[in-house]
C-alpha positions as CSV (number, residue, x, y, z in Angstrom):
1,X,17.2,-3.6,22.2
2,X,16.8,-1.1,19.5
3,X,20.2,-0.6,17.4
4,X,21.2,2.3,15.8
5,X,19.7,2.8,12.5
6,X,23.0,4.9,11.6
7,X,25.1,1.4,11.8
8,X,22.7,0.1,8.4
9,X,22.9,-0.1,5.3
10,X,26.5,0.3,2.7
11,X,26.5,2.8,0.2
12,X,28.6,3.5,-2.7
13,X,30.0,6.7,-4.1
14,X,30.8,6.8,-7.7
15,X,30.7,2.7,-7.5
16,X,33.1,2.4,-4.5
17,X,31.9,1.4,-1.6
18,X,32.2,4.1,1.1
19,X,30.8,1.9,4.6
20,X,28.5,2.2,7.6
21,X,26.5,5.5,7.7
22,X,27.8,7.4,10.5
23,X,26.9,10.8,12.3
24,X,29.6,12.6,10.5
25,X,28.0,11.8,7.2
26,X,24.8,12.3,8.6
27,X,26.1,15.7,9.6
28,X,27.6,16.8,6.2
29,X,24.3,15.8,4.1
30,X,22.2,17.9,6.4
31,X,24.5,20.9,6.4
32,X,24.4,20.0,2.4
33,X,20.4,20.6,2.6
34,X,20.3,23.5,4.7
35,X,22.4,25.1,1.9
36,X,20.4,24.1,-0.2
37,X,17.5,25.5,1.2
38,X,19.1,29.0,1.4
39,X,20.6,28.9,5.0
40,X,23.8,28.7,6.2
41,X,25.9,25.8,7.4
42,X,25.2,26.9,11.3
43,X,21.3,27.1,10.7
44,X,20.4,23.2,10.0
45,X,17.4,22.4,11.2
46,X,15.6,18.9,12.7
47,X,14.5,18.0,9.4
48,X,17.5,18.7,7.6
49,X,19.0,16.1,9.8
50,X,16.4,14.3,9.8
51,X,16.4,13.8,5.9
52,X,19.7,13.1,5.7
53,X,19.3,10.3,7.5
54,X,16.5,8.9,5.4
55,X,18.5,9.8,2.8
56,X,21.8,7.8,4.0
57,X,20.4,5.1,5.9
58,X,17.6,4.1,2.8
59,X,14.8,4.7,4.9
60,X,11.5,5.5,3.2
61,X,10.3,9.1,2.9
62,X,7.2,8.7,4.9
63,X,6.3,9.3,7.7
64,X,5.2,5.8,9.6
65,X,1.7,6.8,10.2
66,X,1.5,7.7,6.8
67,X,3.0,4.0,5.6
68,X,0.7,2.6,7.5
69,X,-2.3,5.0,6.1
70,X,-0.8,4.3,2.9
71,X,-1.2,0.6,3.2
72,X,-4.8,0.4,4.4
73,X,-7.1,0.2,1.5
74,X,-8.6,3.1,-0.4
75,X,-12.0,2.8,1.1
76,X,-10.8,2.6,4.6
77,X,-8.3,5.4,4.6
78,X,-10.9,8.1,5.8
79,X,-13.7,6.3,8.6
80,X,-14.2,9.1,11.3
81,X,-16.4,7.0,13.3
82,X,-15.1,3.0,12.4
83,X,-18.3,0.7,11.6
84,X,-20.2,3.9,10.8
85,X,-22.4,3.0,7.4
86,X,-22.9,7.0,7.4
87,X,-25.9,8.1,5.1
88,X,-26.3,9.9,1.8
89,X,-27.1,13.5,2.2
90,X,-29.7,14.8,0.1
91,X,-28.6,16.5,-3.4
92,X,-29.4,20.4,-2.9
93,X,-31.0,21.5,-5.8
94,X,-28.6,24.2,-7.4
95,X,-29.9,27.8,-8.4
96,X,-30.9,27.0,-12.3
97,X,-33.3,24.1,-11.0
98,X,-36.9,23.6,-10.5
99,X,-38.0,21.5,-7.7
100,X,-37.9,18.3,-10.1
101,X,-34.2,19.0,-10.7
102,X,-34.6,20.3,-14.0
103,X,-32.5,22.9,-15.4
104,X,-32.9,26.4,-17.5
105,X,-32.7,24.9,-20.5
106,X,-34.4,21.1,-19.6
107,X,-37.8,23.7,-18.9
108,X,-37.3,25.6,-22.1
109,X,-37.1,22.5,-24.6
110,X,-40.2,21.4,-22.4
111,X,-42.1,24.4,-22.8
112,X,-41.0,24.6,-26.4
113,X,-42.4,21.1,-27.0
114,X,-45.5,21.5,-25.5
115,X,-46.1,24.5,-27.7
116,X,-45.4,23.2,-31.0
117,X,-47.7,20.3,-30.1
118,X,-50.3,22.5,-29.0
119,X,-49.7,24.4,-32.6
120,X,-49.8,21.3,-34.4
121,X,-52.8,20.4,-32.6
122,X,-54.6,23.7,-33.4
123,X,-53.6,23.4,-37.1
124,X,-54.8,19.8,-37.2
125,X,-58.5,20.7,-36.4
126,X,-58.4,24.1,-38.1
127,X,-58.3,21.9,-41.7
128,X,-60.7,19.5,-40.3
129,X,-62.9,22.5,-39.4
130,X,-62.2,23.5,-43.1
């Protein structure tokens, strides 16, 4: 038998002890929120009430699914398909790449490179020649 999660817990107030939660309390918090939250005392919603309870009774702020999601380590926190190894999809080359992944400026030094050693080359056997 479940008991009423209202009946936990003893707060305080300015160090004195003020009891067991009950609904009035529960009831002023959430009236509390929904001014709060710019509407008036007769517009409280679920999770105004809701809140206040958390708020009252010490219960965590999460949602149980989430506490339990929460808990699981980070690696297993997404799996859509449990025991599914997946695969690694292929890296699209982005616009600025050649098909051997290089980049813009990776070609340029390349190019640039390969010219000055052809100059060097050229300037090498025009002394010899002299």
């Amino acid at each position: 038998m479940k008991t009423n999660p209202l009946k936990q817990g003893v707060l305080t107030e300015n160090s004195a002890g003020i009891g067991t939660v009950n609904r009035k309390m529960v009831r002023e918090r959430a009236i509390e929120l929904a001014v709060i939250n710019g509407r008036s005392a007769q517009e409280v919603s679920k999770s105004d009430w809701e809140q206040a309870k958390r708020e009252l009774t010490g219960e965590p702020d999460t949602d149980p699914k989430e506490a339990v999601l929460e808990s699981a380590p980070e690696s297993e926190r997404w799996d859509p398909v449990p025991g599914s190894e997946g695969s690694k999809v292929p890296v699209a080359p982005s616009a600025d790449e050649d098909d051997e992944g290089r980049s813009d400026n990776e070609r340029l030094v390349d190019e640039g490179i390969a010219g000055a050693e052809q100059d060097q080359m050229r300037q090498a056997s025009q002394k010899r020649d002299s």
